[in-house]
C-alpha positions as CSV (number, residue, x, y, z in Angstrom):
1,X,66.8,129.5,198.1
2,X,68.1,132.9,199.6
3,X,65.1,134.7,200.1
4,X,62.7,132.4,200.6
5,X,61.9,129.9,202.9
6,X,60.3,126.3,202.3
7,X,60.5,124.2,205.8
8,X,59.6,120.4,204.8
9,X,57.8,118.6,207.7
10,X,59.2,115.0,208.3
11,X,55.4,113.6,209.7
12,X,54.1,112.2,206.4
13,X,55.5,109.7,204.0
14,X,58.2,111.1,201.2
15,X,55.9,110.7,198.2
16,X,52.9,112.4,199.9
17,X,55.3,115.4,200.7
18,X,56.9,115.6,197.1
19,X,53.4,115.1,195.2
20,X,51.4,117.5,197.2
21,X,53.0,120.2,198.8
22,X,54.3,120.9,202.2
23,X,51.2,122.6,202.9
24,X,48.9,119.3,202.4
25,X,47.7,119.0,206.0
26,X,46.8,122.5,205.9
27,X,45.0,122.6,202.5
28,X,43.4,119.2,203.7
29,X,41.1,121.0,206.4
30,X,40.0,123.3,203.6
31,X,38.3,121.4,201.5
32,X,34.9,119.4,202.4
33,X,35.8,116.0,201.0
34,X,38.8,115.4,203.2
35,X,37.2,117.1,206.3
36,X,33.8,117.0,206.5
37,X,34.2,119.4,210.3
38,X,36.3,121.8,209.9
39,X,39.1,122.1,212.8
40,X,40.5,125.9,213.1
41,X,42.3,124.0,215.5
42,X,44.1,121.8,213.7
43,X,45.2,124.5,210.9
44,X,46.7,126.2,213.4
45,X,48.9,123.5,214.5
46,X,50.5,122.8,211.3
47,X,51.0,126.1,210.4
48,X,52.9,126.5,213.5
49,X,54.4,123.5,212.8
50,X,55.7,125.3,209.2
51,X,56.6,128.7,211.1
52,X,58.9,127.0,213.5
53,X,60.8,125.0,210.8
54,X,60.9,127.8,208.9
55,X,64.5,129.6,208.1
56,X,64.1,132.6,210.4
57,X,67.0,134.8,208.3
58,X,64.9,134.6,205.1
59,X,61.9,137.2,204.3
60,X,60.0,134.8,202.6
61,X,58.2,131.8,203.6
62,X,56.2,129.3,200.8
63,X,53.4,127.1,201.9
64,X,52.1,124.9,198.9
65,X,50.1,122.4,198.1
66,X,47.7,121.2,194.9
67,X,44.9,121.0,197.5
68,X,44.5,124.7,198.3
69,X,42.3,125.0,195.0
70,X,39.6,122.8,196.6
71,X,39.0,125.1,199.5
72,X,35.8,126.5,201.0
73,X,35.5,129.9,201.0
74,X,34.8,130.6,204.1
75,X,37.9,128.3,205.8
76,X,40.4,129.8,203.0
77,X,39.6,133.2,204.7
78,X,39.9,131.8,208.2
79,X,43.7,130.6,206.9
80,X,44.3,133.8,205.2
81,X,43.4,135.5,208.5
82,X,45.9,133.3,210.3
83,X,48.3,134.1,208.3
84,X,48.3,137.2,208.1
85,X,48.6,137.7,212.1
86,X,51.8,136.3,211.6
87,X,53.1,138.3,208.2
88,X,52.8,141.5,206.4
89,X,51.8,140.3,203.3
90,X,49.9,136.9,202.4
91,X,49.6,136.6,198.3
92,X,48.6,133.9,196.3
93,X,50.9,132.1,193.6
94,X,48.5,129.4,190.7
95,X,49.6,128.1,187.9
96,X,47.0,127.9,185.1
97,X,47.0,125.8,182.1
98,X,44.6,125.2,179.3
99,X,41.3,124.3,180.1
100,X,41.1,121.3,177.6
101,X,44.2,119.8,178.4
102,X,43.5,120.6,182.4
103,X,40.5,118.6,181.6
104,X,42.3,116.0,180.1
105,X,44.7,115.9,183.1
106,X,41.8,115.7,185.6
107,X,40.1,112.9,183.7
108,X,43.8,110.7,184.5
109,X,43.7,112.2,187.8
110,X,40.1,110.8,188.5
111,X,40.7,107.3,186.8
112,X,44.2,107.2,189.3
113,X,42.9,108.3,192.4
114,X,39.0,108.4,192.5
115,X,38.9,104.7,190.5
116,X,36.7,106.5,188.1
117,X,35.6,103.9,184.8
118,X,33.6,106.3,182.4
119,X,34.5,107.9,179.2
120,X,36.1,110.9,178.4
121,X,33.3,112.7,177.2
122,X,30.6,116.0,177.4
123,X,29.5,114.7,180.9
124,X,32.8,114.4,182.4
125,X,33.7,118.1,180.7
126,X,30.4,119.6,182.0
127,X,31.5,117.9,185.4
128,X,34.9,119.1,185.4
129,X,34.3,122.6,184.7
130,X,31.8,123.4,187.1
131,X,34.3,122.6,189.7
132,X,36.9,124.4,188.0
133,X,34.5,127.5,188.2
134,X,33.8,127.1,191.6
135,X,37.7,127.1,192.0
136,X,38.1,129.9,189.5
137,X,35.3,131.9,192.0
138,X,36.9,131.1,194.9
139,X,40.7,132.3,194.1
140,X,39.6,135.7,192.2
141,X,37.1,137.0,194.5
142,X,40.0,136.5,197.6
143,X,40.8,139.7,198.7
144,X,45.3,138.9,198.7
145,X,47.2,139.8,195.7
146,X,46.7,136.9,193.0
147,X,49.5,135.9,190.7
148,X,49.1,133.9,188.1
149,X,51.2,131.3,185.9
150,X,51.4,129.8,183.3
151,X,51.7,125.8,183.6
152,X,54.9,124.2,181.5
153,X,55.4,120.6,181.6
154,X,59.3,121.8,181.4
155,X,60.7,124.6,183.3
156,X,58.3,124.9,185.6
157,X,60.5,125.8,188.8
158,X,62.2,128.6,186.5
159,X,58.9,130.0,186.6
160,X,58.0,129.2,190.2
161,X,62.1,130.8,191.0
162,X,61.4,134.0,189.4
163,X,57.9,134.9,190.4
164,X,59.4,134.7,194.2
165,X,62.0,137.0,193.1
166,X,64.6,134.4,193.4
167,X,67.6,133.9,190.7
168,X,65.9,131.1,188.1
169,X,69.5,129.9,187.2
170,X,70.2,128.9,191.0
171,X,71.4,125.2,191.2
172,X,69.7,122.9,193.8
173,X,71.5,119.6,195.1
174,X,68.7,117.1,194.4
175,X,68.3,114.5,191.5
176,X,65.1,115.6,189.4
177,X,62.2,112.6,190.0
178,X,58.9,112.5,188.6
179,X,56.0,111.6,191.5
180,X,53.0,111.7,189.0
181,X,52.2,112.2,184.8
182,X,49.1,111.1,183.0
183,X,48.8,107.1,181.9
184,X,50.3,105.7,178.9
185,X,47.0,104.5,176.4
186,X,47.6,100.6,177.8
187,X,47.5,102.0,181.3
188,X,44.6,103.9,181.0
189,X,42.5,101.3,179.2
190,X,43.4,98.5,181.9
191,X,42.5,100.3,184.9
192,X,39.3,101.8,183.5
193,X,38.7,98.1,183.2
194,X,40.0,97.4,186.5
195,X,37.8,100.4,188.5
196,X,34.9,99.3,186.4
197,X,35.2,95.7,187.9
198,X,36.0,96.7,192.1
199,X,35.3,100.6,192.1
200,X,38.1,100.7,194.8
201,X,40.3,104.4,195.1
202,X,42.5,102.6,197.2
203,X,43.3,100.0,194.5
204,X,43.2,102.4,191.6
205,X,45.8,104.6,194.0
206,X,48.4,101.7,194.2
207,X,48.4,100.5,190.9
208,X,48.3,103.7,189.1
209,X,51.6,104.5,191.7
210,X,53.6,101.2,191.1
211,X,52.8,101.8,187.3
212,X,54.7,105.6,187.5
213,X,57.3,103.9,189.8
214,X,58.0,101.5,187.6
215,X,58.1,103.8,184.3
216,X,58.4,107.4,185.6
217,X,59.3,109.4,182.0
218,X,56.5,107.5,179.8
219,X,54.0,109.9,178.8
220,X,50.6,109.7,177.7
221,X,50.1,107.8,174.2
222,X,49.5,110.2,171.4
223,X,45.8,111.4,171.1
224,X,43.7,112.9,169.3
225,X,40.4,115.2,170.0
226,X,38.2,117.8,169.3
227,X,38.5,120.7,171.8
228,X,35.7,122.5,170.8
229,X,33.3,120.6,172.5
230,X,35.6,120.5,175.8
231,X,35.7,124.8,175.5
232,X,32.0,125.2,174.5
233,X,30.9,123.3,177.5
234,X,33.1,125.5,179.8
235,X,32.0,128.9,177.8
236,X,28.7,128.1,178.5
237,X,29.1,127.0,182.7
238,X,31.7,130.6,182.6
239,X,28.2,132.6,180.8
240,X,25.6,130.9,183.1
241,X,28.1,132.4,186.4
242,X,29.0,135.3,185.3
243,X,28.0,137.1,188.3
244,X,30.3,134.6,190.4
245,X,33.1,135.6,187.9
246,X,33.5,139.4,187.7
247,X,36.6,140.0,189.3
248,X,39.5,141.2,187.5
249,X,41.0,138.0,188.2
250,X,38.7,136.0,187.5
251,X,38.5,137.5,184.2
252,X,42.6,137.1,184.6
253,X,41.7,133.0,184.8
254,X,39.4,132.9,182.7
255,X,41.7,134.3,179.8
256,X,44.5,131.7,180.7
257,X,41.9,128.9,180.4
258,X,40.6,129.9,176.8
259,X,43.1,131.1,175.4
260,X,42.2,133.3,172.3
261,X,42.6,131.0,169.1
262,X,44.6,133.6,167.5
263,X,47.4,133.7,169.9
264,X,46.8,130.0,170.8
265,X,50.7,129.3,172.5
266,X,52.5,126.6,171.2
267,X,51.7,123.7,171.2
268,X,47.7,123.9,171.9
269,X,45.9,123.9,168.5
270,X,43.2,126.4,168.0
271,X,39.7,125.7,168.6
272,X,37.6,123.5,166.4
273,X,41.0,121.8,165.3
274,X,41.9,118.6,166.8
275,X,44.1,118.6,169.4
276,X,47.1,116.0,169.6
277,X,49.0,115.2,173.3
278,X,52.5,114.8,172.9
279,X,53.9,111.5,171.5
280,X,55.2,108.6,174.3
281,X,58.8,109.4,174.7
282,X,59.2,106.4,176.8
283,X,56.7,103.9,175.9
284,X,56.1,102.1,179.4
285,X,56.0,99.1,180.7
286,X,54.7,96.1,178.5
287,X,51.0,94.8,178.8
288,X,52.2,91.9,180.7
289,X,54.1,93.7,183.1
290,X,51.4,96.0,184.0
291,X,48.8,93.0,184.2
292,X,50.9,91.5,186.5
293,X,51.5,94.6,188.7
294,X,48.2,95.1,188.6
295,X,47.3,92.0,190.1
296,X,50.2,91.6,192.6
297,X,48.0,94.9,194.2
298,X,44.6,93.2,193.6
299,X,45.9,90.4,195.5
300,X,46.4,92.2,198.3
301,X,42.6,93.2,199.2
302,X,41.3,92.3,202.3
303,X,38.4,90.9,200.8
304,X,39.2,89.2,197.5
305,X,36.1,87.0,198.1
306,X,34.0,89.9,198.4
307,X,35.0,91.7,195.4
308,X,35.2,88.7,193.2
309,X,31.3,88.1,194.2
310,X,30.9,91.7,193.4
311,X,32.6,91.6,190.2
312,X,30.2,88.5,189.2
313,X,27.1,89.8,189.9
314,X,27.6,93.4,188.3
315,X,28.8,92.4,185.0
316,X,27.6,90.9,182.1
317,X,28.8,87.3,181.6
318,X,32.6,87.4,182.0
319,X,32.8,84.6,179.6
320,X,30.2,83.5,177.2
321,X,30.6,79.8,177.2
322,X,32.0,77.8,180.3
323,X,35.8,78.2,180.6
324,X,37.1,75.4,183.4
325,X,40.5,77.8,184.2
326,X,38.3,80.4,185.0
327,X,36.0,78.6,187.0
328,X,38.7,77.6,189.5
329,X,39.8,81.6,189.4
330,X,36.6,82.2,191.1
331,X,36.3,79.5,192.8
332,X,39.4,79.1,194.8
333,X,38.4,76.3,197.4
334,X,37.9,74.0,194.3
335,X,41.3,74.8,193.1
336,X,42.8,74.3,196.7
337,X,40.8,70.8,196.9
338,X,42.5,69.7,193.9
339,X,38.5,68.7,192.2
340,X,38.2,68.6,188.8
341,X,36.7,71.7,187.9
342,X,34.5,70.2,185.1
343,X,32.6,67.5,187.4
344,X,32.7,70.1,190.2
345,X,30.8,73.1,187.7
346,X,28.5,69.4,186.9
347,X,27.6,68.4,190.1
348,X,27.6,72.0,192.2
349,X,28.5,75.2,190.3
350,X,24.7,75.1,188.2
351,X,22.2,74.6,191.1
352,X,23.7,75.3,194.3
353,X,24.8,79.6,194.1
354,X,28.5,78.5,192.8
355,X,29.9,81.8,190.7
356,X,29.2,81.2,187.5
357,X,28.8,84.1,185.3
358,X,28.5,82.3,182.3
359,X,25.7,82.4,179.5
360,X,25.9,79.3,178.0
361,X,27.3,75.7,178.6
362,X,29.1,73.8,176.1
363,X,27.8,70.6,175.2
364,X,31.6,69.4,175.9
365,X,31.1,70.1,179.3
366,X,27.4,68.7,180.0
């Protein structure tokens, strides 16, 4: 870019740099989750870090990172304070989309990274938006300039090129890659299923990843839903904190969220009407491919034991009658022994703690 800076560190892995910003170890000490202490000390290091890679010759230098939404008040002003020893100006750049389909995003995000199982439903839009309000409170009661921008799923660094003053038409030397998207329908049924059984972020992370890896450009199945009760549920958290929301830009936020139906943009249906994600332009991998990704990464636990005793016990039956292939899944020293599973589950698997998991016995077997 000519005016502006953006200095890349090289200490963290590619895909952690591309997917979350160059200001992710920064953002990461702003938010309680990540860093329960907060260490002024370490912020100041990687923003040193930034200001020393940084192109000296350009006026402009962008720190970003999805992070910085999450953070405390009280550390955001500590950074902004930083900063701002260091530069004339310090102003804010956030894209804002839609709260029902930012909702909808989150819900993916949650079942990717945070190995959530539950259903897309009032609690989870109740849930989401009060932390969407606390973000909404945080950003519009800061006391930097605020600009905000209007989320695109195309054209997105146009937008980002021209609110830094920069030409939107300028070429860059790098092959466009996508680093995350929502699930395809298959996807998102399987590893609900999957987080439901080992309630593992780790192991929802690296599936969810080898899944976009694999398939980068397949999109979200085409669904259907109500937005009205997604927006009522966020009109009514946005009415009970008001008095947290009375800036001029929160009110700025709060517009770009809800949208008024009559000038609904394209592509977002008015409220009350049902409102259908774009259609799969790439359908994905098959089911058996992203069983058997799925399991290559389950495989890999530490503790497969352990989680296949915790599947067992926290589920209803995983099979109604006794099925001898899956005995010998879930107990693999019996398959290892080469013992017949059926004279094994006879002799052992009923009276002596075996997994079992099953409700009933066919006479076949007794």
């Amino acid at each position: 870019m000519i005016h502006t800076s953006y200095p890349v560190l090289e200490e963290s892995d590619e895909f952690i740099r591309i997917q979350s910003g160059n200001g992710v170890f920064i953002a990461g000490q702003l938010f309680e989750e990540n860093a329960p202490e907060f260490s002024p000390e370490a912020v100041s290091r990687h923003v040193r870090q930034l200001l020393d890679a940084a192109d000296a010759s350009k006026p402009n230098l962008l720190i970003s990172s999805e992070f910085f939404s999450q953070a405390v008040p009280q550390r955001m002003a500590h950074l902004l304070e930083l900063l701002r020893s260091h530069a004339r100006t310090v102003e804010i750049l956030v894209f804002v989309r839609p709260f029902d389909l930012l909702c909808w995003s989150g819900y993916h995000q949650k079942v990717k990274r945070r190995s959530l199982s539950d259903e897309f439903d009032e609690t989870f839009f109740e849930d989401y938006g009060e932390k969407t309000i606390k973000q909404i409170s945080m950003i519009g009661n800061l006391p930097n300039p605020v600009h905000i921008l209007d989320y695109r799923r195309h054209g997105l660094l146009g937008v980002l090129m021209e609110a830094l003053a920069e030409n939107s038409r300028l070429e860059f030397d790098f092959e466009e890659q996508t680093v995350n998207r929502s699930l395809t329908g298959p996807e998102l049924r399987l590893l609900r299923t999957i987080n439901a059984v080992f309630r593992d972020n780790g192991l929802a992370k690296r599936i969810s990843d080898r899944w976009i890896y694999a398939s980068p450009e397949a999109v979200s199945d085409k669904q259907e839903f109500d937005r009205t009760p997604i927006l009522d549920a966020f009109r009514r958290l946005v009415a009970s904190n008001s008095d947290r929301l009375a800036s001029e830009t929160c009110r700025a936020l709060i517009r770009r969220l809800v949208p008024d139906d009559r000038t609904a943009s394209v592509g977002h249906a008015a409220a009350g009407q049902h409102l259908a994600l774009d259609g799969p332009q790439d359908a994905g991998a098959d089911n058996a491919d992203l069983l058997r990704m799925a399991l290559e990464e389950i495989a890999k636990l530490s503790k497969p034991d352990q989680d296949i005793r915790r599947y067992t016990q926290s589920l209803t039956p995983t099979r109604e009658a006794f099925d001898p292939v899956h005995y010998l899944l879930l107990n693999r020293d019996v398959l290892a022994a080469g013992v017949d599973p059926v004279t094994h589950y006879r002799q052992s698997g009923r009276r002596k703690g075996r997994y079992s998991a099953y409700s009933t016995v066919s006479a076949l077997f007794d």
